[in-house]
N, C-alpha and C positions, 0 to 999 in steps of 0.2 A: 328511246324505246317507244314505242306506240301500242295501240289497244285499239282492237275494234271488235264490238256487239252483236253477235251473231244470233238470229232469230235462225236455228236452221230444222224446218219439218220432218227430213228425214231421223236427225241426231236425235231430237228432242221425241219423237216415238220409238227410238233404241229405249229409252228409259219406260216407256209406257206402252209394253208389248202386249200388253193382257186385254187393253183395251179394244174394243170394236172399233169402228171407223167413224161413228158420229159421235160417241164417246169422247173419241181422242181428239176431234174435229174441236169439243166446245174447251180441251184443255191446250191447246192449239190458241186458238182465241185469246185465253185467258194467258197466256207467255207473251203473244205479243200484246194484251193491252199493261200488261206489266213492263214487258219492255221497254215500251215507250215512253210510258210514267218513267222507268231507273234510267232511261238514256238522258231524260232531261235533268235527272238530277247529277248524272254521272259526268255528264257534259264541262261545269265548272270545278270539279272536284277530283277528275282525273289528273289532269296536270301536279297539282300541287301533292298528291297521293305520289305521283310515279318520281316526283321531284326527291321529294322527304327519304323515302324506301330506300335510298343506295346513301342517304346521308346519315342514317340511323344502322344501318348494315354495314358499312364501310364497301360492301360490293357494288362494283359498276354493273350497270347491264350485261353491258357487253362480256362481263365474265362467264355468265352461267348462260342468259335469257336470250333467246330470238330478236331480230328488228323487231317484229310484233309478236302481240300474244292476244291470238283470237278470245275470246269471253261469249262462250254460247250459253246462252240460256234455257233453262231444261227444268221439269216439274216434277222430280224424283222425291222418293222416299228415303231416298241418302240423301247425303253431307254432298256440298261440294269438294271441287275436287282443285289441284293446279293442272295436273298436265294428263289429258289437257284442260286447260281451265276452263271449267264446266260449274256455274253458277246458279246455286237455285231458285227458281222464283219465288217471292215469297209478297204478301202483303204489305211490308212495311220494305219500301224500299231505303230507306235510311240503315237498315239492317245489313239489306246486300250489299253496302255500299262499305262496310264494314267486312261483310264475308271477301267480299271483291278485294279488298287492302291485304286481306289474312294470305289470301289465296296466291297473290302478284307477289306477299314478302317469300313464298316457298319458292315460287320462280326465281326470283333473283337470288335467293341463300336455301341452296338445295338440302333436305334432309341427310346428303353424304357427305354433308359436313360435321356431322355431328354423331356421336358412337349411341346413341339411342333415342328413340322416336319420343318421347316424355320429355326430353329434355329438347328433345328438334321443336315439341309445339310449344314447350313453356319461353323459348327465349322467342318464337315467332309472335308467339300470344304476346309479348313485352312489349315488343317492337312494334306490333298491330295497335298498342293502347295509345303508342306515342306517335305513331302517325295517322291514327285515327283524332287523337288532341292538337297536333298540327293544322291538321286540317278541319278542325271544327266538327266534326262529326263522333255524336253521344250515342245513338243506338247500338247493341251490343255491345257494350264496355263491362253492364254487369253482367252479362252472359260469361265475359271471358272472367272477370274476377270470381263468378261463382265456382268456374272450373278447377279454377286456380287454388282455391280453398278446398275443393274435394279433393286434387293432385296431393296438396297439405295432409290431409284429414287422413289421406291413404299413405303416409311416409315421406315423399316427394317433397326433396327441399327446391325451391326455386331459385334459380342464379341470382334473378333481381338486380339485375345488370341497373345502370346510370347512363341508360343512352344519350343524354345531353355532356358528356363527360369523353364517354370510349366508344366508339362504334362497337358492333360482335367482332367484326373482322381481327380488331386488336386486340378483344378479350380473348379470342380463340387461338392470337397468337402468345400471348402472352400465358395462356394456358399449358400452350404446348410447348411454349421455351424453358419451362419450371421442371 
């Protein structure tokens, strides 16, 4: 599977229609001098991200994901997104580079695998923790624990899965063999 970074001016003013044209022009700017900062960092760290992701999931690519998966970069007041996978700039690209892992684990293990979206982000958010520690990378880790404790605080028990042990793919079979 492969990934390629897409600076695209039309996409990236789909999200910032409200703006004028010089407006958008200096946020324009500002996406590709970020993208160029996260492609350098993205550059050694994709690999070993794209590696990990189907060895922690138990899915191959090629089950769910495209040959590739474009990664546009966009300055929204949303979340990013997977599909399509629409990443948002942000100052601290060590962060996106953690959104970016979260974003490729929904590609490769679709949300219809799973009977409710709480439980689709809490085993993604697992699996984001351990291939984001794979691969060396700490920004956002306490973002997703803090969530993780509100998900708590509100009811929501966590699977708390042992990805060094079972993949999802076995836990979700082994769910539904019972």
């Amino acid at each position: 599977m492969k990934t390629r970074i897409i600076c695209c001016k039309a996409y990236a003013k789909a999200f910032k229609v409200e703006l004028g044209e010089e407006e958008f022009n200096l946020v324009w700017e500002n996406i590709v001098q970020i993208g160029r900062k996260f492609h350098e960092l993205y550059k050694p760290h994709i690999p070993g991200i794209l590696d990990s992701i189907p060895h922690y999931t138990g899915f191959k690519w090629t089950e769910f994901a495209p040959a590739e998966v474009p990664i546009y970069l966009v300055d929204t007041n949303g979340p990013s997104i997977s599909n399509p996978l629409t990443l948002k700039v942000r100052e601290d690209i060590e962060y996106m580079l953690t959104v970016l892992a979260h974003e490729l684990i929904h590609v490769n293990m679709p949300g219809k695998l799973f009977n409710n979206e709480l439980v689709c982000e809490d085993v993604v958010n697992q699996v984001t923790l351990t291939v984001c520690a794979h691969a060396g990378i700490s920004a956002g880790i306490e973002t997703i624990e803090a969530y993780k404790k509100v998900m708590q605080t509100n009811g929501f028990k966590s699977a708390n899965l042992d990805l060094e042990k079972t993949t999802v793919k076995e836990t979700l079979k082994l769910a539904y063999t019972r």
